[in-house]
Gaussian input, Z-matrix of N, CA and C with variables (Angstrom, degrees):
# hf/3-21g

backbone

0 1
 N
 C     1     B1
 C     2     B2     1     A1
 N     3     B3     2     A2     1     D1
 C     4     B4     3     A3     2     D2
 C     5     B5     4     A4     3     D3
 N     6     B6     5     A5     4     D4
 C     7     B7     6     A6     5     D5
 C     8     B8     7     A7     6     D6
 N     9     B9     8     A8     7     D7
 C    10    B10     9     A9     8     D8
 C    11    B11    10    A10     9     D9
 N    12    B12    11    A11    10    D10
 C    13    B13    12    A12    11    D11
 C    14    B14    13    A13    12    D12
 N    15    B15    14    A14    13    D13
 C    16    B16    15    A15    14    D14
 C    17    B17    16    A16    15    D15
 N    18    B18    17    A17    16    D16
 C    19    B19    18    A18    17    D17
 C    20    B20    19    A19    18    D18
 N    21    B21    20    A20    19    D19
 C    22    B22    21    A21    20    D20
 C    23    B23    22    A22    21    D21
 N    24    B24    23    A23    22    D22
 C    25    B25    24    A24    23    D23
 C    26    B26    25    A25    24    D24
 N    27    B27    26    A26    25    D25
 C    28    B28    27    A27    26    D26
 C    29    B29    28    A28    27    D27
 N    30    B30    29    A29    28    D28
 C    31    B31    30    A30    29    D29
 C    32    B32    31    A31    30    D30
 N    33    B33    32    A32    31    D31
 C    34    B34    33    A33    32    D32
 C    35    B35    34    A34    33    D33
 N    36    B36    35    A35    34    D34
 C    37    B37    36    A36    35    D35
 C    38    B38    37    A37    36    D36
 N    39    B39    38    A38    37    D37
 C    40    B40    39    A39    38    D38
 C    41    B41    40    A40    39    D39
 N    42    B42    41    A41    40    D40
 C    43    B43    42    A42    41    D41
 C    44    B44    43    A43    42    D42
 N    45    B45    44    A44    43    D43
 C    46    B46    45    A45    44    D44
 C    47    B47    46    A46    45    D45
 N    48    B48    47    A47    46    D46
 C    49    B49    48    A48    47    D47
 C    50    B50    49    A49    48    D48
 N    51    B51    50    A50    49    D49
 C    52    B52    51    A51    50    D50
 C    53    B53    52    A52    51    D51
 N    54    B54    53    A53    52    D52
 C    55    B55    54    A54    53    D53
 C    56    B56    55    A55    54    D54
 N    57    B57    56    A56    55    D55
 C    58    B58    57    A57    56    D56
 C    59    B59    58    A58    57    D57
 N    60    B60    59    A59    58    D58
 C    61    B61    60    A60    59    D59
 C    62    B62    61    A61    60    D60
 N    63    B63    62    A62    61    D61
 C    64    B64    63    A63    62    D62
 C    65    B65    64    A64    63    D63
 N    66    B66    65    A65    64    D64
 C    67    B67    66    A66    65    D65
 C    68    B68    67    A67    66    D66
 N    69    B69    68    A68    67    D67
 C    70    B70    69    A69    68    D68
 C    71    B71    70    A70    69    D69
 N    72    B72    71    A71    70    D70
 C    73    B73    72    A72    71    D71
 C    74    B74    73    A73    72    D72
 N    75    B75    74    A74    73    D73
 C    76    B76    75    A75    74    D74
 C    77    B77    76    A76    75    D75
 N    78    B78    77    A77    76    D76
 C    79    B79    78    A78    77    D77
 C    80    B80    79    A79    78    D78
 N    81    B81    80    A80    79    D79
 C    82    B82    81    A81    80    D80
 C    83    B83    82    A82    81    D81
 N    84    B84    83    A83    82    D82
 C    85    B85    84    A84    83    D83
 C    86    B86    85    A85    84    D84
 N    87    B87    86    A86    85    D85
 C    88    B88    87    A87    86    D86
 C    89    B89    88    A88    87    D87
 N    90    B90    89    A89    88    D88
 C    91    B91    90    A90    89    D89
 C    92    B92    91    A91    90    D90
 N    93    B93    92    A92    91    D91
 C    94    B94    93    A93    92    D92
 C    95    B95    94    A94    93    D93
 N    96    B96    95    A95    94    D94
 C    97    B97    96    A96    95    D95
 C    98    B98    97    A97    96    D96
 N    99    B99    98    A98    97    D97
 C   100   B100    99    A99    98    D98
 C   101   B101   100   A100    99    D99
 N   102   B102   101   A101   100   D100
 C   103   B103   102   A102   101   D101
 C   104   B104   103   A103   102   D102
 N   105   B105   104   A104   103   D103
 C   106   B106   105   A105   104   D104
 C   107   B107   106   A106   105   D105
 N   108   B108   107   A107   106   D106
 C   109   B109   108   A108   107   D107
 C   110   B110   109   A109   108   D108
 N   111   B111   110   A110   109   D109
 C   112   B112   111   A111   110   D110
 C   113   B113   112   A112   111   D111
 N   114   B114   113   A113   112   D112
 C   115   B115   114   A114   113   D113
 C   116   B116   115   A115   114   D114
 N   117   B117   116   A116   115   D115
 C   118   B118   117   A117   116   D116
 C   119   B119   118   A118   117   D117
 N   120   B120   119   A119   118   D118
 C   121   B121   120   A120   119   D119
 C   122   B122   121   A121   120   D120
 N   123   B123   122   A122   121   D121
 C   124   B124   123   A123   122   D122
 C   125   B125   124   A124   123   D123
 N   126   B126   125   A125   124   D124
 C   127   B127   126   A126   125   D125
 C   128   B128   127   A127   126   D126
 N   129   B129   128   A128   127   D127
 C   130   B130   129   A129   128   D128
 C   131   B131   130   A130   129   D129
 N   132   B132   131   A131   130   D130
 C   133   B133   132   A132   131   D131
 C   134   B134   133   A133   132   D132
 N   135   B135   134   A134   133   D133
 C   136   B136   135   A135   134   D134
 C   137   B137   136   A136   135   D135
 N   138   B138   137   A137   136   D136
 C   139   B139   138   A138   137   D137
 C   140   B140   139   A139   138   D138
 N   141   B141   140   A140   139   D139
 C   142   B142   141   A141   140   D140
 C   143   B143   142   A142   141   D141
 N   144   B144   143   A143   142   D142
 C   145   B145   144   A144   143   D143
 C   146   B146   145   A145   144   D144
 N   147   B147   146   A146   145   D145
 C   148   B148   147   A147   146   D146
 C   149   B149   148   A148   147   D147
 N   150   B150   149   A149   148   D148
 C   151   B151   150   A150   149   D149
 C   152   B152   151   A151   150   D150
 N   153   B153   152   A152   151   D151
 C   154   B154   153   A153   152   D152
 C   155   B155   154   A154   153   D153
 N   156   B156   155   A155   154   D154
 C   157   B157   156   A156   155   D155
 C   158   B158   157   A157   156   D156
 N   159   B159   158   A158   157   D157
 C   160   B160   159   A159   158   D158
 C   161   B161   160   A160   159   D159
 N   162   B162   161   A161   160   D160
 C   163   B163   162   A162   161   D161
 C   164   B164   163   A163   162   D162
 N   165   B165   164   A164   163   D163
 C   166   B166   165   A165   164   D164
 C   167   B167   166   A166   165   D165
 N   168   B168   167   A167   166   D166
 C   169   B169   168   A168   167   D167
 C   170   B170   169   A169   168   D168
 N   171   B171   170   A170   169   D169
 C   172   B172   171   A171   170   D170
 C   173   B173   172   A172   171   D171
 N   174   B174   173   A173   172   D172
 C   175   B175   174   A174   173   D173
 C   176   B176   175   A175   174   D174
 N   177   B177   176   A176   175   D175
 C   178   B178   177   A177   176   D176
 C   179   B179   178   A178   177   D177
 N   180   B180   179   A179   178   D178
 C   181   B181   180   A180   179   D179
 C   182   B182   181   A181   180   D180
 N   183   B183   182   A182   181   D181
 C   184   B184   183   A183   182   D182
 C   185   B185   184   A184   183   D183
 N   186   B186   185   A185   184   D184
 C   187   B187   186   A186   185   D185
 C   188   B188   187   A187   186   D186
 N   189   B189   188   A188   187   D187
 C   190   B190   189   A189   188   D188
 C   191   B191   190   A190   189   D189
 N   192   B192   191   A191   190   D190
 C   193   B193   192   A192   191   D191
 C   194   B194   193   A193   192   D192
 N   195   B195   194   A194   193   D193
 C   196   B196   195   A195   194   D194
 C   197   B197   196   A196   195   D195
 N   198   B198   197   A197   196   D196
 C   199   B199   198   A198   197   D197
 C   200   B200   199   A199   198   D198
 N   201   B201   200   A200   199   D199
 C   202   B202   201   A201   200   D200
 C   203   B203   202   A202   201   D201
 N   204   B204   203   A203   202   D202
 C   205   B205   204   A204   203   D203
 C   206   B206   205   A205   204   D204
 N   207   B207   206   A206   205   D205
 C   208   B208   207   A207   206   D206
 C   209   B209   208   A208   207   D207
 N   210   B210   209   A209   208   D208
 C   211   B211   210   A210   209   D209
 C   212   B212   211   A211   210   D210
 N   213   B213   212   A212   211   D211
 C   214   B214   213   A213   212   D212
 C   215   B215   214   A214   213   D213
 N   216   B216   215   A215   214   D214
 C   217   B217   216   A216   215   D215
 C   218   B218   217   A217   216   D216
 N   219   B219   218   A218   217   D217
 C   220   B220   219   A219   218   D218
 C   221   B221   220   A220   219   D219
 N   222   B222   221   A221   220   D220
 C   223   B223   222   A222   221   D221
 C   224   B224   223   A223   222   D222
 N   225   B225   224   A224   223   D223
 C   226   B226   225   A225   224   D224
 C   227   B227   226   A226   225   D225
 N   228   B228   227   A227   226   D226
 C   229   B229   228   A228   227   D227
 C   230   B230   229   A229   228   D228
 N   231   B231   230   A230   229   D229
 C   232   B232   231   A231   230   D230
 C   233   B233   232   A232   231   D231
 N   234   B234   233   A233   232   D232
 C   235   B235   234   A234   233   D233
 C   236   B236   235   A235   234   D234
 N   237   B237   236   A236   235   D235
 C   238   B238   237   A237   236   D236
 C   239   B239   238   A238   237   D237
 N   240   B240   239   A239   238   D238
 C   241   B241   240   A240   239   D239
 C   242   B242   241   A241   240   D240
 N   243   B243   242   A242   241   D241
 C   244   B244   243   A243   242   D242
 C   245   B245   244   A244   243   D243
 N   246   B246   245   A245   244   D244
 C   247   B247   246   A246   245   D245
 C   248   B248   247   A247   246   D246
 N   249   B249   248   A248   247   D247
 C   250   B250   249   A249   248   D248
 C   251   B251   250   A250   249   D249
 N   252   B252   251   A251   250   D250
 C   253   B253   252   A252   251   D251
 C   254   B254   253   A253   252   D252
 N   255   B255   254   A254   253   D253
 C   256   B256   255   A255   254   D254
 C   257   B257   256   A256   255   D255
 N   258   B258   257   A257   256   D256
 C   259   B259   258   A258   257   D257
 C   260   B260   259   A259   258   D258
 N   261   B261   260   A260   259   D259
 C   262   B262   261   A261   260   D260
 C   263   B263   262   A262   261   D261
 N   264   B264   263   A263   262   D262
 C   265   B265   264   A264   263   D263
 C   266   B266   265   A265   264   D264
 N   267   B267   266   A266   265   D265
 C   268   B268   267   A267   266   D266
 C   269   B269   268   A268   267   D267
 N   270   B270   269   A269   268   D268
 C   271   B271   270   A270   269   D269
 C   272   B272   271   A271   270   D270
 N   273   B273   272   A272   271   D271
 C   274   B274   273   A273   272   D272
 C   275   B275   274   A274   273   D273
 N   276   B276   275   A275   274   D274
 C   277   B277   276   A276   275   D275
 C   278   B278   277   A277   276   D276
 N   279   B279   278   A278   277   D277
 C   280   B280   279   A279   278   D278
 C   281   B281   280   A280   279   D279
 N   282   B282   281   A281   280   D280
 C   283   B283   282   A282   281   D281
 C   284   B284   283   A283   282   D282
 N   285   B285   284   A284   283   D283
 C   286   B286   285   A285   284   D284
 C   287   B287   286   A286   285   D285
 N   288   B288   287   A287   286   D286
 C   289   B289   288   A288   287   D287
 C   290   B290   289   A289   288   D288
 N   291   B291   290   A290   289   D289
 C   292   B292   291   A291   290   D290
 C   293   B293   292   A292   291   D291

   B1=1.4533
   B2=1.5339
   B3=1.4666
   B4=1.6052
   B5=1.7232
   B6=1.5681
   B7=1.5499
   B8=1.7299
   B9=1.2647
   B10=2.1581
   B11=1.3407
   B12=1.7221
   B13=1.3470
   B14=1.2878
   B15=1.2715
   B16=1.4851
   B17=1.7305
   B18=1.1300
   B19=1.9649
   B20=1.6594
   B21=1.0642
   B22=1.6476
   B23=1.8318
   B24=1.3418
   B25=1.6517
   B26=1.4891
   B27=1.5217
   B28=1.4443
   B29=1.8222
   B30=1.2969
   B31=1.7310
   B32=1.5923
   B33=1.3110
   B34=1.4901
   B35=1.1391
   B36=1.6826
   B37=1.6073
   B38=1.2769
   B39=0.9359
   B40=1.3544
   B41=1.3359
   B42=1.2886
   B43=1.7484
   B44=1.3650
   B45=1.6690
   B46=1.6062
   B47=2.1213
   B48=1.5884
   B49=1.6491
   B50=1.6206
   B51=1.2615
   B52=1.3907
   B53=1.6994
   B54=1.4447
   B55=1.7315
   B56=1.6981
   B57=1.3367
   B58=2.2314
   B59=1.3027
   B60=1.7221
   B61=1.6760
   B62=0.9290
   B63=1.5940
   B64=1.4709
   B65=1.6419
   B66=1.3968
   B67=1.9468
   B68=1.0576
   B69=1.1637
   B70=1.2887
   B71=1.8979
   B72=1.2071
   B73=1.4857
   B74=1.4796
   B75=1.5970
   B76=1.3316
   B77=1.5673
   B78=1.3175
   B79=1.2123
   B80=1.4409
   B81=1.4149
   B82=1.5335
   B83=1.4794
   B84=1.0578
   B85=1.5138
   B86=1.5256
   B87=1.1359
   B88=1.6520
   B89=1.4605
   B90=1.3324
   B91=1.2607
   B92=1.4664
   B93=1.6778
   B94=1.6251
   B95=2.0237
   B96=1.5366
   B97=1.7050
   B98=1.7389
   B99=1.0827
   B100=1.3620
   B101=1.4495
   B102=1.6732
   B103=1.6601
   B104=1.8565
   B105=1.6976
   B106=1.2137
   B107=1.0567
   B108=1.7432
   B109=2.1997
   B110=1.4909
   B111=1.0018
   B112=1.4508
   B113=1.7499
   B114=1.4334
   B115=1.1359
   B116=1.5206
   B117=1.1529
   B118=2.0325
   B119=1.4344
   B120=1.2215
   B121=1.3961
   B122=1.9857
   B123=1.1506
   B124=1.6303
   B125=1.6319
   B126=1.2539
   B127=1.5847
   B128=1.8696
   B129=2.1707
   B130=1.6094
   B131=1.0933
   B132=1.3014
   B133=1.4643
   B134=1.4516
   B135=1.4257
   B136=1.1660
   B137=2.0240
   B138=1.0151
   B139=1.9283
   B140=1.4893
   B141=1.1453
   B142=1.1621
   B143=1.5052
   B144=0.9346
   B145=1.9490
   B146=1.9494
   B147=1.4873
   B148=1.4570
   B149=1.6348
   B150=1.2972
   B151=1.6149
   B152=1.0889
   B153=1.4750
   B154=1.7079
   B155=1.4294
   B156=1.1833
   B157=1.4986
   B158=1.6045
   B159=1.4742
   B160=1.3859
   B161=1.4998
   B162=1.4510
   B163=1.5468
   B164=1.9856
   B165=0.9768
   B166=1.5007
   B167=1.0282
   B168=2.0648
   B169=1.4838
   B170=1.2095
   B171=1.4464
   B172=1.4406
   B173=1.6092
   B174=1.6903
   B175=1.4986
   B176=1.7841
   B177=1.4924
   B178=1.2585
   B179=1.5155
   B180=1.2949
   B181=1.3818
   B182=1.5170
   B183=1.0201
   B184=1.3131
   B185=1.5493
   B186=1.5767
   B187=1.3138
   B188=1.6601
   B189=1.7420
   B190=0.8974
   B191=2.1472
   B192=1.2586
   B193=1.8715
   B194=1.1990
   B195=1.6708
   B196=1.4492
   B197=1.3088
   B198=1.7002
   B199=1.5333
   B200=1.5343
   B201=0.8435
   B202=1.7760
   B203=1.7497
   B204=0.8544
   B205=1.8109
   B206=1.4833
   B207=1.3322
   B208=1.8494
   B209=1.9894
   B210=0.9496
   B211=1.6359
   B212=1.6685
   B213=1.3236
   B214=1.2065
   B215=2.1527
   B216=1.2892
   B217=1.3430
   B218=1.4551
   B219=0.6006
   B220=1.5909
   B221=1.1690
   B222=1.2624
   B223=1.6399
   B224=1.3644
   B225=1.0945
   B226=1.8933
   B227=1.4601
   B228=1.0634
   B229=1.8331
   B230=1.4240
   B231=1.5526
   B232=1.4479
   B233=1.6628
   B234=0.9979
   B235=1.3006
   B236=1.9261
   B237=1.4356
   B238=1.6251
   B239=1.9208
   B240=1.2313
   B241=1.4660
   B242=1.4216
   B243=1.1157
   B244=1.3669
   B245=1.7347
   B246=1.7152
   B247=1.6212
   B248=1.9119
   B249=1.7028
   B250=1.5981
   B251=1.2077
   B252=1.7701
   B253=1.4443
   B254=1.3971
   B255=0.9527
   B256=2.0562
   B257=1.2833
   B258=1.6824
   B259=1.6423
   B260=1.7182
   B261=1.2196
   B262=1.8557
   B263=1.3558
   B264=1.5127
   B265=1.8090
   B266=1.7489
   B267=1.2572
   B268=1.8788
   B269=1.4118
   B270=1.2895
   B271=1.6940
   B272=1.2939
   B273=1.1799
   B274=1.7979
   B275=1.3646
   B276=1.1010
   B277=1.5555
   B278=1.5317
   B279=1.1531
   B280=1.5724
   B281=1.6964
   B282=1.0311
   B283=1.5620
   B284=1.4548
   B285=1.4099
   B286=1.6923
   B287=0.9475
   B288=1.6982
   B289=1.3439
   B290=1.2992
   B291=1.4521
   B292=1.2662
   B293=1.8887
   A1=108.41
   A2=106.67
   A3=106.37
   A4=86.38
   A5=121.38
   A6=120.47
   A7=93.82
   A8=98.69
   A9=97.89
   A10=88.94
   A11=97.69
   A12=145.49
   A13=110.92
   A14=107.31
   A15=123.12
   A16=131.54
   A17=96.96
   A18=89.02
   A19=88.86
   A20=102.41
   A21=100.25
   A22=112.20
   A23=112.20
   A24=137.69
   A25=101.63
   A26=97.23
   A27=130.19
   A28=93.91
   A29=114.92
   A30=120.70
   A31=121.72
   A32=114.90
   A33=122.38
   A34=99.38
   A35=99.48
   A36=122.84
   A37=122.32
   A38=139.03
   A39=141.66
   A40=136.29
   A41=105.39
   A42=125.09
   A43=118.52
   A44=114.72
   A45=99.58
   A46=92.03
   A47=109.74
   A48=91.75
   A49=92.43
   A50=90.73
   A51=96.85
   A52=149.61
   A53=84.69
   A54=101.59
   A55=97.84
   A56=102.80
   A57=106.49
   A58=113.60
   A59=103.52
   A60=91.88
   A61=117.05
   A62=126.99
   A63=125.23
   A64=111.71
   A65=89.42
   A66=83.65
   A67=113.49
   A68=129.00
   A69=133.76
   A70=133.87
   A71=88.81
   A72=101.85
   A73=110.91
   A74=118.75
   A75=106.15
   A76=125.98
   A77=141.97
   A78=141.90
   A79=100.47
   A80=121.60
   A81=108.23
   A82=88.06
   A83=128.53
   A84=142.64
   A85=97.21
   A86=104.47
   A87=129.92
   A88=95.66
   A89=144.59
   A90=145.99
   A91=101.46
   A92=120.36
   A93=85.59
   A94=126.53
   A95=79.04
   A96=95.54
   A97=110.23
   A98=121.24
   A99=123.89
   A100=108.14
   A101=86.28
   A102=99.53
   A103=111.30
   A104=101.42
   A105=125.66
   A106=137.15
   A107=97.12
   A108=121.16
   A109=76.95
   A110=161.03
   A111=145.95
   A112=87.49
   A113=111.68
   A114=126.34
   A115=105.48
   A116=119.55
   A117=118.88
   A118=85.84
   A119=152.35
   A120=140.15
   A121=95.91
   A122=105.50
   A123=119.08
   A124=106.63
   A125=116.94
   A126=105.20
   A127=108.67
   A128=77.05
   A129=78.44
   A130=135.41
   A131=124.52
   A132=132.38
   A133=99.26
   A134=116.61
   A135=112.79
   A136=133.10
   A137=110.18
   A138=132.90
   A139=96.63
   A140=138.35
   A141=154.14
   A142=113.75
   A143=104.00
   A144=116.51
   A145=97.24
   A146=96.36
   A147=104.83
   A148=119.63
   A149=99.25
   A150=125.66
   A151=115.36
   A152=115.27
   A153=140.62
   A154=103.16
   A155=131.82
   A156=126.13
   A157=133.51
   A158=93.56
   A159=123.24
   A160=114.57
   A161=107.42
   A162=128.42
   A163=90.23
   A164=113.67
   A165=109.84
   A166=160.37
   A167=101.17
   A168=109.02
   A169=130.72
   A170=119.50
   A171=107.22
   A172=107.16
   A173=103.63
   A174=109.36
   A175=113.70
   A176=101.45
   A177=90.90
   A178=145.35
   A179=104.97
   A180=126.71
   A181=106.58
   A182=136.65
   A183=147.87
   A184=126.19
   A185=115.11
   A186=120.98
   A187=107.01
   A188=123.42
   A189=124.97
   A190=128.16
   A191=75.11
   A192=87.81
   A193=116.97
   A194=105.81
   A195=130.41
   A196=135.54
   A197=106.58
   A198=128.87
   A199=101.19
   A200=123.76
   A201=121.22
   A202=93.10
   A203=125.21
   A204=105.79
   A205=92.21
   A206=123.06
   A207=123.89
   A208=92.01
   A209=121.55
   A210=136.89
   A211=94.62
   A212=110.66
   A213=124.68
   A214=89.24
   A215=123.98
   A216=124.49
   A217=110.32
   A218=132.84
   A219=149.66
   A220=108.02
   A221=123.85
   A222=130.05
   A223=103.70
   A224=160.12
   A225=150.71
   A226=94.76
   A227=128.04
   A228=106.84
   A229=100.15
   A230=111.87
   A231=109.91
   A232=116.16
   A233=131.84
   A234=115.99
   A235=123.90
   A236=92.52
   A237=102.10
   A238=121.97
   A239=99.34
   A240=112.94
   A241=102.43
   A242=118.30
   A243=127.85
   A244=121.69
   A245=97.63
   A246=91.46
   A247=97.32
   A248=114.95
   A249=99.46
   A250=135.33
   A251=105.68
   A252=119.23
   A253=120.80
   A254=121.87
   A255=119.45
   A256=91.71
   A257=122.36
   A258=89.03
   A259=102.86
   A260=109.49
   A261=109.70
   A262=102.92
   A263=108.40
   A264=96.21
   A265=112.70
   A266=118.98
   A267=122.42
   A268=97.49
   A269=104.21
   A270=124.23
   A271=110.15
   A272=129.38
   A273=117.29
   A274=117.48
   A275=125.13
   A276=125.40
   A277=99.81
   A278=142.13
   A279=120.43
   A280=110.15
   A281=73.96
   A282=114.65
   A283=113.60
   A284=124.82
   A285=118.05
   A286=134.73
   A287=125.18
   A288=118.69
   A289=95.49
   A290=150.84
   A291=141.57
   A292=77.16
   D1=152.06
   D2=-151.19
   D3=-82.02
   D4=-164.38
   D5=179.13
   D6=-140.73
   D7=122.07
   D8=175.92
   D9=-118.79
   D10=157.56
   D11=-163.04
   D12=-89.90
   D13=-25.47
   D14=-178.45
   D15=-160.35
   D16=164.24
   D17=-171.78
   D18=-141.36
   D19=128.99
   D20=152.95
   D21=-121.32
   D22=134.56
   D23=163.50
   D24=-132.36
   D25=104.07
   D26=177.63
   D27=-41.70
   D28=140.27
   D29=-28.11
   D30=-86.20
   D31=36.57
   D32=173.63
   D33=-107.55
   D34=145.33
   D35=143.35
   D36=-93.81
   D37=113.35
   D38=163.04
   D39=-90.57
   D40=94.81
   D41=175.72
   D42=-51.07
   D43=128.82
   D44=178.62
   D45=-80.42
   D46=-21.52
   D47=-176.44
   D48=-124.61
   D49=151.15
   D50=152.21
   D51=-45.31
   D52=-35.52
   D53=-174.45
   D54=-66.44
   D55=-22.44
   D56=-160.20
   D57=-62.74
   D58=-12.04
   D59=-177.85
   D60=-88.89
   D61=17.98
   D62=166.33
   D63=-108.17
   D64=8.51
   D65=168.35
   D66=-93.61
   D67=121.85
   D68=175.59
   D69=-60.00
   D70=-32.40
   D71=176.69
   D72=-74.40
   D73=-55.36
   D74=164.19
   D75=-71.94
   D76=10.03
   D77=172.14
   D78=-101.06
   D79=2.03
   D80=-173.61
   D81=-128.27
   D82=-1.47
   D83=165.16
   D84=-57.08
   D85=-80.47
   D86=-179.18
   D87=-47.53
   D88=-77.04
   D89=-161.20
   D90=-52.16
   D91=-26.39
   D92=173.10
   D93=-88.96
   D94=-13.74
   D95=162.65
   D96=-55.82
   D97=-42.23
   D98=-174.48
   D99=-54.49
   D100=-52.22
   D101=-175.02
   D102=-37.83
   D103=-65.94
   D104=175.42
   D105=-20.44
   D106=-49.25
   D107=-175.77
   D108=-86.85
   D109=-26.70
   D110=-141.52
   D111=-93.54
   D112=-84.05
   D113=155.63
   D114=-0.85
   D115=-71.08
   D116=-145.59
   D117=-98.77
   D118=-2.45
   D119=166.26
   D120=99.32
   D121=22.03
   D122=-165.88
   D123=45.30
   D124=-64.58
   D125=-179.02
   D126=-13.74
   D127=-88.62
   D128=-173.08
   D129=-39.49
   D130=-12.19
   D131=-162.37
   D132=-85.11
   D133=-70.29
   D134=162.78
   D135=-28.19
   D136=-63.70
   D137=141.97
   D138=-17.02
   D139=-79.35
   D140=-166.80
   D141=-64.48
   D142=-64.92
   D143=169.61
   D144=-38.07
   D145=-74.76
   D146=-168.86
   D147=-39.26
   D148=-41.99
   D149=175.84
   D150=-42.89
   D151=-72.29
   D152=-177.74
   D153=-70.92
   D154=-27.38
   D155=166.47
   D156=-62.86
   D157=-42.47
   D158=164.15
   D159=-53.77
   D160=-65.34
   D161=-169.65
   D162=-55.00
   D163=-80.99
   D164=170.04
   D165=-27.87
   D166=-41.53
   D167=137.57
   D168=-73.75
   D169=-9.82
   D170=171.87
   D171=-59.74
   D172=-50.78
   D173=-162.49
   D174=-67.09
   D175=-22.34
   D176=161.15
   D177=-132.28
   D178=13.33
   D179=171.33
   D180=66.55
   D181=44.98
   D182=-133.52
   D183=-171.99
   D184=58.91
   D185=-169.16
   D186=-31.20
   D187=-99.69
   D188=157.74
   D189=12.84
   D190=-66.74
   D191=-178.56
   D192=-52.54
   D193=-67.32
   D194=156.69
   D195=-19.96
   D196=-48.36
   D197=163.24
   D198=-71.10
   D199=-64.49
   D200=-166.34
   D201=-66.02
   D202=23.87
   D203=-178.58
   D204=-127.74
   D205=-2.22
   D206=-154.84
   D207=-87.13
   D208=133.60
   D209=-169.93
   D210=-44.54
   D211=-62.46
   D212=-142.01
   D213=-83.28
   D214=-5.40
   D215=160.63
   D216=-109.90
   D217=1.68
   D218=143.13
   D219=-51.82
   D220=-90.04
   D221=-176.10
   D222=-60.63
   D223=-23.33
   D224=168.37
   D225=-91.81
   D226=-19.82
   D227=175.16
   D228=-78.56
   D229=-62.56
   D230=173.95
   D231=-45.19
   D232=-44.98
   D233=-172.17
   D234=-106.46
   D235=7.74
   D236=-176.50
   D237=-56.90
   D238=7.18
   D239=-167.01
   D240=-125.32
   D241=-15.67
   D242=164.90
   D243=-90.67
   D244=93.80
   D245=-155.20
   D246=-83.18
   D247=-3.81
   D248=157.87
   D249=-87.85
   D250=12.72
   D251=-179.53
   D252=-52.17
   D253=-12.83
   D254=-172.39
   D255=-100.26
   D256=-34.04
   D257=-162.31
   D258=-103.66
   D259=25.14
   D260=165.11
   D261=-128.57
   D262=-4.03
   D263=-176.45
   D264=-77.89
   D265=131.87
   D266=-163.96
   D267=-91.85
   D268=160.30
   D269=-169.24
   D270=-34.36
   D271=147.43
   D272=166.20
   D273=43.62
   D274=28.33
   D275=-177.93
   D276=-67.94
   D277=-43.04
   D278=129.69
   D279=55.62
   D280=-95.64
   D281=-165.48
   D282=-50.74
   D283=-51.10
   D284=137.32
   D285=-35.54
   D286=9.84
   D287=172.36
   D288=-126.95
   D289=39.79
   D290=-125.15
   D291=-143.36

C-alpha cells in the first residue's frame, strides 16, 4: 500500500509530518481538494472519488495508477505548483480531467 503526505476531509488537512505545512506545493495540493468537497457538497465528492477509483482499478489492477488517473487528482497534480490556481480555477473544472 502506497504512503501519502497528506489527507484532506473538508475542512481539515491532515499532515502525516509536521514540517509539510510549510511546503507549499503540497498545501496547495490539498487546498484544491478543499475547493472540490466544497464544490460536490463533500458527500458527493467523496461518492464520486470512491466511484472513479474503483471504476479504474478494476480496469487496471493498479492501485497507484488508478489513484493518479481519478479527475479530482488530476486537476491538484496538474495544478499544485500553481499557487494562483484557486483563485482563476472555474467551477467543477474537475471535469477537464475526466
Amino acid at each position: 500500500m502506497p504512503r501519502f503526505h497528506a489527507i484532506t476531509i473538508w475542512p481539515f488537512i491532515i499532515l502525516k509530518h509536521k514540517k509539510l505545512q510549510y511546503d507549499k506545493v503540497i498545501i496547495n495540493h490539498e487546498k484544491i481538494h478543499l475547493k472540490q468537497q466544497i464544490e460536490m457538497l463533500w458527500v458527493l465528492y467523496f461518492i464520486w472519488y470512491l466511484t472513479e477509483f474503483l471504476i479504474r482499478w478494476l480496469l487496471t489492477r493498479n492501485f497507484m495508477l488508478a489513484y493518479h488517473q481519478i479527475s479530482f487528482e488530476k486537476e491538484a497534480y496538474s495544478n499544485e505548483k500553481n499557487l494562483n490556481y484557486l483563485s482563476e480555477r472555474k467551477f467543477w473544472n474537475f471535469l477537464n480531467y475526466f
